[in-house]
C-alpha positions in Angstrom: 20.9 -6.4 -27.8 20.3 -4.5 -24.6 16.5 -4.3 -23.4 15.6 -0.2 -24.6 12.3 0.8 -23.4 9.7 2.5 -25.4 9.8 6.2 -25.1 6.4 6.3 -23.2 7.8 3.7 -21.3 7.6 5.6 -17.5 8.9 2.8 -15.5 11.3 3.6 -12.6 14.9 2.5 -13.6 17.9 3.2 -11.2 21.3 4.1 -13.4 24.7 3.9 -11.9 24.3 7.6 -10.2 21.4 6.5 -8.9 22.9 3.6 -7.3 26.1 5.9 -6.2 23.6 8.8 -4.4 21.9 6.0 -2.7 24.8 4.3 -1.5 24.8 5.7 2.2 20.8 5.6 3.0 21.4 2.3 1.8 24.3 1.1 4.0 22.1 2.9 7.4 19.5 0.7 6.1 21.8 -2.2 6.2 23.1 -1.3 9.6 19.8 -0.7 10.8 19.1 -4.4 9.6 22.0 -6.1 11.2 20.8 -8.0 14.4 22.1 -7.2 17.1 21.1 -3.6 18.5 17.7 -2.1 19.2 16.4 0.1 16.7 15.6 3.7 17.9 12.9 6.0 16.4 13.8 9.6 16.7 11.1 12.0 16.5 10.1 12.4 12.7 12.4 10.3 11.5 11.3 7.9 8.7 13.3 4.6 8.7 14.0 2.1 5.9 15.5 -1.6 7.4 17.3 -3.8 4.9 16.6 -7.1 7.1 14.1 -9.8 7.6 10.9 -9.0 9.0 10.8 -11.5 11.8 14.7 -10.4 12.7 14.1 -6.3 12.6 10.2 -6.3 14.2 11.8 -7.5 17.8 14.0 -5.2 17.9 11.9 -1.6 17.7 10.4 0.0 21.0 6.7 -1.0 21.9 3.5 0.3 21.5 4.8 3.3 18.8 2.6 2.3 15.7 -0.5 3.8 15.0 -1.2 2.2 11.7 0.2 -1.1 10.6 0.3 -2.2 6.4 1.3 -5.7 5.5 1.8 -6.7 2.0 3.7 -10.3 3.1 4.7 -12.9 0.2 1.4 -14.6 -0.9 1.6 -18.4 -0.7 2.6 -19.1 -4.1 5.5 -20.4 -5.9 7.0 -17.0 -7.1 10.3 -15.1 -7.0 10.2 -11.7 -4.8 13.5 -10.3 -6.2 16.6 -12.7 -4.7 14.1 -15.0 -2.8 12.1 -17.5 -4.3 8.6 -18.6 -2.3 7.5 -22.0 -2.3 3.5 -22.5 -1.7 3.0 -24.0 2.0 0.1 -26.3 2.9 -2.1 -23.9 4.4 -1.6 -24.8 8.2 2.6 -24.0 7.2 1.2 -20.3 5.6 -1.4 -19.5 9.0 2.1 -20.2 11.1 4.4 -18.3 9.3 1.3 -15.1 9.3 1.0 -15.9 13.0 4.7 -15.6 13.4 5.5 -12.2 11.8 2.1 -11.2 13.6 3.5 -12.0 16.9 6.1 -10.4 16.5 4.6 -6.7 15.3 1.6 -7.1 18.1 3.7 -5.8 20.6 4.8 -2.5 18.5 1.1 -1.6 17.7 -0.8 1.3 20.3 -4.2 0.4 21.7 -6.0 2.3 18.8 -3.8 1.3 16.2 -5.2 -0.6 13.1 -3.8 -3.2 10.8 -4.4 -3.7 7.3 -2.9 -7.1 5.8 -3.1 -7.7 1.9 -3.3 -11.6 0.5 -4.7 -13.2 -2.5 -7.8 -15.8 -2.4 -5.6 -19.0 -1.8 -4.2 -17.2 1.7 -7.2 -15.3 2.4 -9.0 -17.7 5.2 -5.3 -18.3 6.2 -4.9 -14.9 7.0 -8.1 -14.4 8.6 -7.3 -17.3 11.6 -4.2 -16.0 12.0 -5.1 -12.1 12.9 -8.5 -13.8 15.2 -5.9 -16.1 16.8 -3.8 -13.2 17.6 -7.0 -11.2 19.6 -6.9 -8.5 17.2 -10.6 -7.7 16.4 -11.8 -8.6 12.5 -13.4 -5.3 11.3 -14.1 -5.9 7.5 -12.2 -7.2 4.5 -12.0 -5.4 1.7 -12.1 -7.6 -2.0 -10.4 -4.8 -4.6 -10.6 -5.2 -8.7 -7.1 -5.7 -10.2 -7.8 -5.3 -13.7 -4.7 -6.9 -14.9 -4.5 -10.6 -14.8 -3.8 -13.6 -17.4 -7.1 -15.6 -18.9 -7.3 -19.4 -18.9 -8.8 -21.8 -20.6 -9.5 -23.8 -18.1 -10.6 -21.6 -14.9 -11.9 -17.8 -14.0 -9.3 -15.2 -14.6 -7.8 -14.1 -11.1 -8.5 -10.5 -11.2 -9.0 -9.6 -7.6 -7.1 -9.2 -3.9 -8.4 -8.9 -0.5 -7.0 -6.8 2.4 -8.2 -7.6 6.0 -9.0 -4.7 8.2 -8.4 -4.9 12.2 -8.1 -3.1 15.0 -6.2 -3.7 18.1 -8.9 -2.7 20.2 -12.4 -1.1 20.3 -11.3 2.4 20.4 -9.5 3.0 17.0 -9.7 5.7 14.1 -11.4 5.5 10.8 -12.0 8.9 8.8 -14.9 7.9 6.5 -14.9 11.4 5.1 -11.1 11.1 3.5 -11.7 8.2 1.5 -15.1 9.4 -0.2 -14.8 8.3 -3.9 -16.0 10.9 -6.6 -18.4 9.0 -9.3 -20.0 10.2 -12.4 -23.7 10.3 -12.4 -25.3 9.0 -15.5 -28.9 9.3 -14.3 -28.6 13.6 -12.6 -32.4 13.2 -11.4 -33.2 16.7 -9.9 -35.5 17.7 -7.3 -38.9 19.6 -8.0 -37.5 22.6 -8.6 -35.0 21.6 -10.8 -32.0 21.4 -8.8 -29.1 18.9 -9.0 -31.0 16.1 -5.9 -27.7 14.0 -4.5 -25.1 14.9 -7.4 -23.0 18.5 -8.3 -22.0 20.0 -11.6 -18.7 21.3 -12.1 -17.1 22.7 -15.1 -15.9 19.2 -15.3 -18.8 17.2 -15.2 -21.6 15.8 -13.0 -20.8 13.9 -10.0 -21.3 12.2 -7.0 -19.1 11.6 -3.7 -20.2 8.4 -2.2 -18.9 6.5 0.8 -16.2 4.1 0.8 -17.2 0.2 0.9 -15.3 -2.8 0.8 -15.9 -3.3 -2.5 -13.3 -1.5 -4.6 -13.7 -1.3 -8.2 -11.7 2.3 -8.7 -7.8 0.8 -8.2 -5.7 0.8 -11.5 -2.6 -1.9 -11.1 1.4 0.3 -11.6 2.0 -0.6 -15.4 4.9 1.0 -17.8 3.3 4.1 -18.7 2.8 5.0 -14.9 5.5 6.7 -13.6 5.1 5.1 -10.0 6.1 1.7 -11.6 8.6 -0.5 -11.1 9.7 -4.2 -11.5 8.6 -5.1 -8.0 6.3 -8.3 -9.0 3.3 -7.7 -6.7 3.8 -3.8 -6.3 0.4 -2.2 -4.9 -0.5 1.0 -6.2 -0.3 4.1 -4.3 -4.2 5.2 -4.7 -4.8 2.3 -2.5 -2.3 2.5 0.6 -3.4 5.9 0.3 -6.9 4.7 0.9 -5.8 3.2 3.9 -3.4 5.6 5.4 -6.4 8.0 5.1 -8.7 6.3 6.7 -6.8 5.1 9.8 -4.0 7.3 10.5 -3.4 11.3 11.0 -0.5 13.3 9.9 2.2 12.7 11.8 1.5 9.6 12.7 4.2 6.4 12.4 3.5 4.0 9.4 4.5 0.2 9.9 5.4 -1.7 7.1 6.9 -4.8 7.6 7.6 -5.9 3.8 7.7 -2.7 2.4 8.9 -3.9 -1.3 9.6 -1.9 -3.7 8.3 1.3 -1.0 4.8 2.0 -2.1 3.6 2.8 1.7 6.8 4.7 2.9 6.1 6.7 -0.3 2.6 7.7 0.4 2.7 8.3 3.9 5.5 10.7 2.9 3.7 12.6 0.3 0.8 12.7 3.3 2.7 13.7 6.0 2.5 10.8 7.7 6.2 9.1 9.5 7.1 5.3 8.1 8.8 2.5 9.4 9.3 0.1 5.9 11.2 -3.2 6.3 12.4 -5.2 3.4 15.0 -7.7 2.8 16.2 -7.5 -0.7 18.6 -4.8 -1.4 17.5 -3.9 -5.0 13.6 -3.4 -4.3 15.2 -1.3 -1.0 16.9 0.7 -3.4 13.9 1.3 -5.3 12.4 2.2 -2.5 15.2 4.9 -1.2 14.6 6.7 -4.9 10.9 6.7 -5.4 11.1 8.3 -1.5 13.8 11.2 -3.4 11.1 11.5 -6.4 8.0 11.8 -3.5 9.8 14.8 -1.3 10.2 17.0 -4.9 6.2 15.2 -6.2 3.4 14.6 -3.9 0.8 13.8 -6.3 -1.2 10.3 -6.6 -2.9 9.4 -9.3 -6.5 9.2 -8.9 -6.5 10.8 -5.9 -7.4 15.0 -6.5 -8.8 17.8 -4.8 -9.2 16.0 -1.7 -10.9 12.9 -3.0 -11.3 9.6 -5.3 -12.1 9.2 -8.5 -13.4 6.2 -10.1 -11.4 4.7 -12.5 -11.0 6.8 -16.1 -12.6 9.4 -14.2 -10.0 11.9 -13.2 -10.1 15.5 -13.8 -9.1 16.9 -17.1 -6.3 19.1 -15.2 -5.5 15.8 -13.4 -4.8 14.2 -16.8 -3.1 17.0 -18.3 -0.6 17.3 -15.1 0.4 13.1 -14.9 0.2 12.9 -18.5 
């Protein structure tokens, strides 16, 4: 019997005029992808690559990028859609991160900053590899994903890091757009009675506090989120937003090397930011082509309203009524 979904079930599906529509942007993706030719950036033109990272970086024009996000395979035995990974030794994993590195330095501008996401068996693999490239170590950011299988015999894996650089010592982080929105439980007030640290809304009581690299707010794409898809390590969109926020302006040109199933070419579209995304299996590209159709006619991302963050379960009640 075919697989029918539940009717809650949100999950992105592509049908056979899906697959039809997308047919051209896919084959200029191809084309783009094909060795051979440099590939041009035109203005605000937002570029999806179906090729291999290490094949399509040397071939765009230098110094360009002003924000770089990396989600590369993790070093684990997993498949990634037609490609299967097989877990290096360490040393194997910190040359393959050094390669694609290499490769991407040269596309980056002086103030640009790079955000690269790995698990805790890559982590300090990860971390040499950007210090051997000379890109300065700013901060790395450990972020709570919920969802994750128990054992018997070891700690559940329920978190992922993401290293922050910058190529050099003049670059741009906007603490202000990443403030995250908290409840207070404790509203102390001053001695005249007034709300001290904390505001009430018709909402509720809360609290916008600064971002730090502890991140406990992030809720993992499952089936009744209509952002999800099959991708197997898809990140969700309230955190590239995060980082598109906090180190980029509208306008400015979004590098993703192993863009996946499209997560940051979607986001920096819905916040008017340009995108670069590379990936090299056709299905997650076509994934990627239709959620970037579903985020020019929807710009909304979940737990991300009015301008800032809200902690997990915490959204507005018109935020809740609109996603719903």
């Amino acid at each position: 019997m075919p697989d029918i979904p539940s009717p809650r079930n949100r999950s992105l599906r592509l049908d056979i005029s899906d697959r039809e529509r997308l047919a051209p942007p896919l084959a200029k993706a191809r084309a783009l992808g094909s060795p051979g030719s440099r590939i041009e950036l035109g203005g605000a033109e937002d570029l999806v690559v179906l090729g291999d990272a290490l094949t399509a970086l040397p071939r765009l024009p230098p110094a360009v990028i002003d924000l770089m996000i990396a989600d590369p395979p993790y070093n684990m035995d997993k498949a990634f859609g037609s490609e299967r990974g097989k877990r290096m030794e360490s040393g194997e994993y910190e040359d393959y991160t050094l390669a694609w590195l290499r490769s991407a330095l040269p596309l980056l501008k002086p103030e640009a900053a790079v955000y690269v996401c790995c698990d805790w068996r890559c982590s300090g693999s990860v971390e040499r590899a950007l210090g051997e490239t000379g890109l300065i170590l700013r901060n790395r950011i450990t972020w709570e994903r919920e969802k994750g299988r128990a054992s018997e015999r070891n700690w559940k894996g329920a978190h992922e890091d993401i290293w922050f650089a910058t190529v050099s010592k003049e670059y741009r982080f906007d603490a202000a757009a990443i403030r995250l929105r908290r409840r207070v439980l404790a509203p102390y007030r001053d001695g005249e009675g007034r709300p001290k640290d904390w505001d009430e809304a018709s909402d509720g009581r809360y609290r916008d506090t600064a971002a730090s690299n502890l991140w406990t707010d992030i809720c993992v794409p499952f089936w009744s989120m209509s952002e999800n898809t099959s991708h197997p390590t898809q990140k969700p969109e309230k955190l590239i937003a995060k980082l598109l926020l906090a180190s980029s302006r509208e306008g400015d040109l979004v590098l993703d090397p192993f863009l996946g199933s499209g997560t940051t070419a979607v986001v920096a579209r819905k916040l008017g930011r340009r995108f670069v995304g590379i990936e090299m299996d056709e299905e997650h590209c076509l994934v990627a082509l239709r959620r970037l159709e579903l985020a020019a006619q929807d710009t909304r991302i979940q737990g991300y309203e009015r301008g800032v963050f809200w902690e997990r379960n915490s959204e507005p009640r018109t935020a809740r009524r609109k996603s719903g």
